[in-house]
N, C-alpha and C positions, 0 to 999 in steps of 0.2 A: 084487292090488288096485292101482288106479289111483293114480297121484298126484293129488293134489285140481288142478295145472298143466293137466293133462288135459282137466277141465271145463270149465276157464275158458278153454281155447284151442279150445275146440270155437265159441267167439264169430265164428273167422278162418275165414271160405270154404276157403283152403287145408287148413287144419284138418278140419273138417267132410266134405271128399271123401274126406280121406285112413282118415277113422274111419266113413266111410258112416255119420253120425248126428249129430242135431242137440240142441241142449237145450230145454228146454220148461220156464217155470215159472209158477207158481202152481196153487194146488190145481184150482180151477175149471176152466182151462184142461185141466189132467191128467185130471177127470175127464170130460170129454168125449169126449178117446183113448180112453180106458176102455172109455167105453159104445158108440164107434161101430168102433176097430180096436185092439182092445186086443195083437190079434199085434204090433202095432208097436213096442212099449214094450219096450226093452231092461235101464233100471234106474231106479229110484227114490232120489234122495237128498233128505235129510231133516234136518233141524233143533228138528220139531216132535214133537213125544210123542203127540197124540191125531190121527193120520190118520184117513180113512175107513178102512171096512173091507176094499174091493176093492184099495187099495193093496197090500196083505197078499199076494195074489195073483202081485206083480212081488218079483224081486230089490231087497233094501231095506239101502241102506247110509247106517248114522245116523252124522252130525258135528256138529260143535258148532255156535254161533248166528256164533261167530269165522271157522269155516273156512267156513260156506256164503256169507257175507259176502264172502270172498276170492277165490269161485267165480261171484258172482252179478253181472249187468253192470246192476241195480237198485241205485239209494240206496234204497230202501227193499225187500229181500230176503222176499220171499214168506217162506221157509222150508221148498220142497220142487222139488224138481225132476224132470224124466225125462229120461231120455238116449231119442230117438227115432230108428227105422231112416229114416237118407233117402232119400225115393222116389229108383227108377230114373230115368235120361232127362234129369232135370231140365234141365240146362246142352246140351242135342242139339237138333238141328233136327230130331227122329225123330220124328212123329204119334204117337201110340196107335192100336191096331186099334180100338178103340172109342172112337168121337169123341164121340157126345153130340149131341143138337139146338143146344145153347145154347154159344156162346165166348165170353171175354170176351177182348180182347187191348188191350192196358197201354202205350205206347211212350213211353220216356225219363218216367215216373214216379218220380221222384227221393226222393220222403219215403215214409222208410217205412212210415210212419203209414198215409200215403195209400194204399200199396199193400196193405198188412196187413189194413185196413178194405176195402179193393174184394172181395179174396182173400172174406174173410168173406162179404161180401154178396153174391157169385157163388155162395156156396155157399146160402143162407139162398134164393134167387132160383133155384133148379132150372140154376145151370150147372155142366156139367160139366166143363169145362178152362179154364184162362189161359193164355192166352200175352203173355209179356214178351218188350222188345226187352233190349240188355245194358245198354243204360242206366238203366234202371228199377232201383230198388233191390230187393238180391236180396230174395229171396222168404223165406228161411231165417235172416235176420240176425233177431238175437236181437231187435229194436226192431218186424221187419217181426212174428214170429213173436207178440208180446206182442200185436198189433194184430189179429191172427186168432185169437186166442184159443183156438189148437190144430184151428180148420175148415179149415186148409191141408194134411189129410189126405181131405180129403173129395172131390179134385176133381184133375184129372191140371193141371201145369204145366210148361208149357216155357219159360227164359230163354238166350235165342239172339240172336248177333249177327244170323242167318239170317232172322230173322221176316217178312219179307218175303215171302222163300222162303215159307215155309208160307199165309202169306197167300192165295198164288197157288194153292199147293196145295188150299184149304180152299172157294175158289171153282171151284175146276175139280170138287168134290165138292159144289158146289150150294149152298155157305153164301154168301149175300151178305152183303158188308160191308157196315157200317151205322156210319156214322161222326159221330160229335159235332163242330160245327163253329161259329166265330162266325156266319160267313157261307151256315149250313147252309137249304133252303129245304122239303126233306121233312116232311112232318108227323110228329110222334112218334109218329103213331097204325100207322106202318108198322110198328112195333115189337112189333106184339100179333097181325101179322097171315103173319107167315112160321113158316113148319115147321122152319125149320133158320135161323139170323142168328149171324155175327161179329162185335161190338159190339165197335167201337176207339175206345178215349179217348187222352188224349194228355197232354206235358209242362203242367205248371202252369203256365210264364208262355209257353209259345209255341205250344203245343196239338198238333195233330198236326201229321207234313212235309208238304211237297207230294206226296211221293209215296207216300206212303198217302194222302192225299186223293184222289189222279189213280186210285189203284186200287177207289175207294168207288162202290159201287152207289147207294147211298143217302146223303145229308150232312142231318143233321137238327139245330135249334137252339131248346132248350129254352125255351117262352116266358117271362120274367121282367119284372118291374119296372126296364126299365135307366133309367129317369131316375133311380131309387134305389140299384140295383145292376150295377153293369158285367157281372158274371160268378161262375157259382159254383165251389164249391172241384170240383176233378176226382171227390171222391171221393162226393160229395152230387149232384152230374152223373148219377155212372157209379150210382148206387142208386136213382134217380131212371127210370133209361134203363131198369136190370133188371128194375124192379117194372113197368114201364109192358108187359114182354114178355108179362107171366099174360095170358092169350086172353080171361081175363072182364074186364078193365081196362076202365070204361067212359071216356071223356074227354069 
């Protein structure tokens, strides 16, 4: 049996490679894994007496309301957790054989709120992979992981210093980039209108670099109220951008 040390150090990146798995908590969350890869779930810890039923199904180690407390990186402790297998690749500049029509890709995203919620909404949105630069908060940190709500199984991820690399790579296989920009002057209707798109959003207070803009097909700038508002959050941008991608989106 594990030391309860164990769980709570699976919080550290370092951590986390070394035990290929991640924590997941709250029930809801959990039962999501469940219903869509339940092979992933390696164990269930617990505080609670009345689970579902399909928990029953996982390896189930019950502790007290004290010890999950001392495992848990919430002031306020669900009372149930999973230990999950971490996707291969994660941290590589390696593609998948299977790319997917749809990208999303993330650069120096820094809250992991923000990223958590994109992650989700990529998936919720018919995409099939993210890519992060390494600046972008990781994808797996326990704050990124609360914010996808357990949908960060749903959809392949790569966080690479390389991103760039791939960038290149992704266009020479026919994805145009399609990048969000102050000074962007593309209509967002071009969004609805490609077989295969890249969609890069960028840091909160600087947006994207120059040179991901210099490598953009497309620079498109979401129309708003700026006499009222300057600019939106990255994350309401990037869900804004994905839902505008459905072919039926009329504008």
């Amino acid at each position: 049996m594990k030391p309860l040390k164990w769980y709570k150090n699976l919080q550290n990146k370092k951590e986390r490679l070394a035990a290929q798995a991640f924590p997941l908590e709250g029930e809801k969350a959990i039962c999501q894994v469940i219903a869509s890869q339940p092979q992933e779930i390696i164990e269930i810890i617990s505080c609670k007496k009345n689970l579902p039923l399909n928990f029953q199904n996982f390896p189930l180690r019950e502790i007290t309301e004290e010890q999950f407390a001392s495992i848990s990186p919430h002031k306020t402790p669900s009372g149930v957790m999973a230990v999950i297998k971490l996707p291969a690749y994660i941290y590589t500049a390696s593609l998948p054989e299977t790319l997917g029509e749809k990208i999303l890709l993330l650069e120096d995203i820094q809250d992991p709120g923000n990223v958590g919620t994109l992650i989700r909404t990529a998936v919720a949105f018919n995409f099939s992979g993210v890519i992060l630069s390494e600046k972008c908060a990781d994808p797996f940190s326990s704050k990124t992981i609360q914010s996808c709500s357990g949908a960060s199984l749903s959809l392949w991820i790569r966080r690479t210093p390389d991103y760039l690399e791939l960038v290149t790579q992704l266009k020479n296989n026919n994805y145009p980039l399609i990048s969000t920009s102050l000074n962007g002057t593309a209509n967002p209707s071009i969004l609805a209108t490609q077989n295969r798109l890249l969609l890069s959003l960028g840091n909160e207070a600087a947006g994207l670099s120059p040179e991901l803009l210099n490598l953009s097909d497309f620079k498109l700038k979401l129309p708003i109220a700026e006499n009222k508002v300057e600019s939106l959050n990255v994350a309401i941008c990037g869900a804004i951008c994905m839902y505008l991608t459905y072919k039926n989106v009329i504008l």
